[in-house]
N, C-alpha and C positions, 0 to 999 in steps of 0.2 A: 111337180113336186120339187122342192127345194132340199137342198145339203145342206147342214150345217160343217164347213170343213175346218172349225177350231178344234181342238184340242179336247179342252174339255168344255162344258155343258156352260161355265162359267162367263167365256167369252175370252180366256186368260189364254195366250199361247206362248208359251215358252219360248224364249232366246235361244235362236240357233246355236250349234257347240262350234267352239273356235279352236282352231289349231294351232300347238303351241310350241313345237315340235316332235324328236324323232324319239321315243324309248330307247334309251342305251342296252338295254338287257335284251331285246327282241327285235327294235329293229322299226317296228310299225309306230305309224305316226300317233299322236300323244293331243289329247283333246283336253279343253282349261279341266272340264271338271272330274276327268281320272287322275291329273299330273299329282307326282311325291316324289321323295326324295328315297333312296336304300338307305339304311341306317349301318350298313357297313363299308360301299364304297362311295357314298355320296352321289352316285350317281342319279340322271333324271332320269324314273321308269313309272309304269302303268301302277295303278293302285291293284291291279290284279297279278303286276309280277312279282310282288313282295312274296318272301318266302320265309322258311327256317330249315337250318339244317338237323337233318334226321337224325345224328350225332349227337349233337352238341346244344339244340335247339337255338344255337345262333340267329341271328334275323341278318339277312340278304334278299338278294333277286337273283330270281329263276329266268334263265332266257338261253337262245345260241351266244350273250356278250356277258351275262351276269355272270356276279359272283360266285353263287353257288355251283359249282361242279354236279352234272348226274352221271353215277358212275352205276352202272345195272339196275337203274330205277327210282337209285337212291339222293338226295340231294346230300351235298358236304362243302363245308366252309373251307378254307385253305386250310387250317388250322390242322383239323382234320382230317383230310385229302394226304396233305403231310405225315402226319403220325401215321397213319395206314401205310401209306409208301414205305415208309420208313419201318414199320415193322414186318411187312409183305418180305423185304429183299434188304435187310440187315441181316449178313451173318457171320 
C-alpha cells in the first residue's frame, strides 16, 4: 500500500517556514509568516504578542521584554503604570 505524504490531496506542499529572528517581547524565535511590528514601541514581535492595555486600551506587546507591564494579571501601558504609581503613593 502506498502513502501519499503531500500535504494536501492537491499535490501542493507548502514552503517550509523561514527564521527571521528573535521576538523582542518574548524572547523565542520569530518565523516570516508571524513577524510584525508593536505599534507602541516599534519593536519586532510575534503577531500573537500584540496586545492592549486593560486601562487605556492602548496597543503594545505582551512578553517578559514587552511594553505592556502585568501588574496582578492586568496588562498597563507606561502611561498608566505611571498614573497608578503616582496616585498609589502621592501624599
Amino acid at each position: 500500500m502506498t502513502v501519499n505524504l503531500d500535504r494536501f490531496s492537491c499535490g501542493y506542499t507548502p514552503k517550509p517556514a523561514i527564521e527571521v529572528g528573535t521576538c523582542n517581547a518574548c524572547g523565542d524565535v520569530i518565523y516570516d509568516y508571524e513577524l510584525t511590528r508593536c505599534g507602541a514601541c516599534d519593536a519586532i514581535i510575534h503577531e500573537r504578542c500584540k496586545s492592549k492595555c486593560d486601562k487605556c486600551g492602548a496597543r503594545g506587546c505582551k512578553g517578559e521584554n514587552g511594553c505592556l507591564t502585568d501588574i496582578d494579571g492586568l496588562r498597563f501601558c507606561i502611561v498608566c503604570k505611571e498614573i497608578d504609581y503616582v496616585c498609589k503613593y502621592a501624599a
